[in-house]
N, C-alpha and C positions, 0 to 999 in steps of 0.2 A: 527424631520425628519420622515415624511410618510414612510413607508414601504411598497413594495408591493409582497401580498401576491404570488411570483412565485418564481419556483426552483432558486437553488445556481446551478447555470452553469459555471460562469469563477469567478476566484480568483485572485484578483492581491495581491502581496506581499512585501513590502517594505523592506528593509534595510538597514540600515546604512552601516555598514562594513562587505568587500569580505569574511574577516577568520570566521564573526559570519552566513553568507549564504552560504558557501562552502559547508558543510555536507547537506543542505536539498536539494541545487543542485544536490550533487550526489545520497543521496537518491531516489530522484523524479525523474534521468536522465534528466534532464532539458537541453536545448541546447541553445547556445548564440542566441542571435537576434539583428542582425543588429541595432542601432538607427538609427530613422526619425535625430537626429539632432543631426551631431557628435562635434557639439562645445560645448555641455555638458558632464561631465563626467561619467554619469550613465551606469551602462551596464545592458541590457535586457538579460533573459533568459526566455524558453517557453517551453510549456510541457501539458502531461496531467497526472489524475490520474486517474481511474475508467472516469467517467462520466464529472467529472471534467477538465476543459479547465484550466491553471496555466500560469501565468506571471509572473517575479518575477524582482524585481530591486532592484540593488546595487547602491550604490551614487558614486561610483567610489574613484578614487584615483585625491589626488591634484599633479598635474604636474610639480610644480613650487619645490614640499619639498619630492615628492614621497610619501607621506601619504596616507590614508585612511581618504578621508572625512565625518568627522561628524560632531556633532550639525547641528543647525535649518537650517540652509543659503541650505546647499546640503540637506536636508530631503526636502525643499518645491519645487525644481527645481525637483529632482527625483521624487517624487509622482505625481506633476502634469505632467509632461511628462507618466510617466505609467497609468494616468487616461484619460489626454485625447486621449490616441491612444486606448486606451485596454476597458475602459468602463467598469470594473467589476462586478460583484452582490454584491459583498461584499470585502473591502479591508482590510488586516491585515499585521501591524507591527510591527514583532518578533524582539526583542531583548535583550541585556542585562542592568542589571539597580543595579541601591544599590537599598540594603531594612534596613528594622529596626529592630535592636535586640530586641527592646524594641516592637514588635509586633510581636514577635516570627517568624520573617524570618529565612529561613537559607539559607546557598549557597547551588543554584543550585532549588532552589522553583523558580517554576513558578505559574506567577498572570495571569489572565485575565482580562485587567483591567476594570472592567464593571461598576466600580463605579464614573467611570470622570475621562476626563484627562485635565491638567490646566499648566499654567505655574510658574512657585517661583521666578523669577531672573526678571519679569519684571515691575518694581515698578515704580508706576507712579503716585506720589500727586496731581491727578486732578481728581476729582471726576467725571466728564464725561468719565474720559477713564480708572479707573480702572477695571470696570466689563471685557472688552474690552482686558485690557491687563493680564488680570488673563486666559481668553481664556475659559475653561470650554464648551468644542464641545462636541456634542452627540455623544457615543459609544450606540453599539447593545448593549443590556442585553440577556446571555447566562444561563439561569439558568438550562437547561435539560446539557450541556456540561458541566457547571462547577462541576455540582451533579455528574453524569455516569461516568466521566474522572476524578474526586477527583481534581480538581485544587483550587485554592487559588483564592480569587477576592478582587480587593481591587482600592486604586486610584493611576493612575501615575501623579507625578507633571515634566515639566521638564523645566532644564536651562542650559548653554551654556559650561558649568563648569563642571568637576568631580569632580573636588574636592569641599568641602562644607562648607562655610565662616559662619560665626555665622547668621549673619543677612538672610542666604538662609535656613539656619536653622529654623529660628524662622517662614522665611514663608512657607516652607514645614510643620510645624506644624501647622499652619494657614490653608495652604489648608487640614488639613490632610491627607496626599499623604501617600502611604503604598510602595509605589518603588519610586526612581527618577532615571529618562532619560535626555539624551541629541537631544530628537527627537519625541519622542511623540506627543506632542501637536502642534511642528508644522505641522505634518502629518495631526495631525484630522481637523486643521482648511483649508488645501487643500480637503480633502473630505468632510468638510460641506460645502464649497461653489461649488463642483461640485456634492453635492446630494448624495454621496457615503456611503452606512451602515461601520463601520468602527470598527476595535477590534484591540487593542494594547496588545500584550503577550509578555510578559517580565519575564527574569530570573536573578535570585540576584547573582551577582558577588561579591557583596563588603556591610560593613555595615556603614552606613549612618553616625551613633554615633560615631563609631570606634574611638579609637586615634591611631593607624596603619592608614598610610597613605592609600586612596581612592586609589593612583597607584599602592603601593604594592601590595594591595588586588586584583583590578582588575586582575592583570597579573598575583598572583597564582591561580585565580579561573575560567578565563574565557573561557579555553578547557574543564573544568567539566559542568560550568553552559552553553556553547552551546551544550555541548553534551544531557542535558536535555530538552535544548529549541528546540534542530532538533527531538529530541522523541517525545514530546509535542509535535509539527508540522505536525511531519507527524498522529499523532492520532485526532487531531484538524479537518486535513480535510478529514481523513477517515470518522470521523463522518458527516461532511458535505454534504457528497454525498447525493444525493436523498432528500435533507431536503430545507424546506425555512426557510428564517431567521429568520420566526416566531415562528420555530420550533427548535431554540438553546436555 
């Protein structure tokens, strides 16, 4: 993906679920925004921060169970609706993910995932459509952000599942993924087909290996690791101000 050398002006920002964007809402005082199309469940919120223009979307809630929608299906409905009304310089999607003990994660570290993000759950024995269904979309490379700000860089792989079957196992080590998500990759492959620079930040709720259950974990840790992920956030796009992409 071309870059072009001009300021970071608006930010669009994805996420999965309302409880993991709540705090950078209200950090940022961000206010609702109407959808162009209320048969989707996404909700808009809009703002600014210094210089910075913010958009920011949630995937909503399902209607039918009252849930919070995640995985792929609601991440590629809500991004392309926040791309193509808002048009960003640069889109980023925060959230949370397991990591690897065995790569010295811990709860509550955030990556930046600069290194690839891919998918592990979508296997497909036809050699025209592997590459294809592995995904591997362009992420920005942040190397002055991830130096200044101390963060962690590494790769997100992601599939449909929290929990992690032997066989998503063996391809998370295949991709070598350092987080896995339930949204990542499909985000990036909606901003590489609308041209979009794109940075996935994600924080470890849970450990990948574990033999405690991936739910258990989650739910004791995911008020600590959003709490690191909305600090993270908002110091992400302090720095952004004033900068081009070519300049993270």
């Amino acid at each position: 993906m071309k870059l072009l050398m001009t300021p970071i002006e608006k930010i669009g920002i994805v996420y999965a679920m309302d409880t993991e964007a709540e705090p950078l809402i209200h950090a940022l005082s961000l206010k609702p925004l109407a959808s162009p199309d209320t048969d989707l469940p996404g909700q808009l919120y809009h703002g600014t921060l210094g210089k910075l223009e913010i958009r920011l979307a949630v995937a909503g809630r399902d209607s039918r169970f009252n849930i919070q929608n995640i995985g792929t299906n609601a991440a590629v409905l809500t991004t392309y609706q926040l791309l193509k009304d808002f048009k960003p310089s640069i889109l980023i999607n925060p959230g949370t993910a397991g990591g690897f003990q065995g790569k010295k994660a811990r709860i509550g570290d955030v990556y930046l995932c600069t290194n690839g993000v891919c998918f592990h759950d979508r296997r497909v024995p036809l050699e025209e459509f592997r590459k294809s269904m592995l995904g591997f979309y362009p992420v920005i490379q942040t190397p002055r952000l991830a130096s200044e700000l101390h963060f962690k860089t590494g790769r997100v792989s992601t599939g449909n599942s929290l929990d992690c079957t032997d066989m998503d196992l063996t391809h998370l080590q295949l991709n070598q993924a350092d987080v896995k998500d339930m949204e990542a990759a499909a985000i990036a492959w909606v901003a590489w087909v609308k041209k979009v620079p794109f940075l996935p930040v994600k924080a470890v709720t849970d450990f990948v290996e574990s033999h405690e259950s991936a739910a258990e974990q989650f739910l004791a840790n995911f008020f600590v690791a959003c709490s690191y992920l909305t600090t993270s956030m908002v110091a992400i796009l302090d720095f952004m101000e004033n900068k081009k992409v070519e300049e993270l």
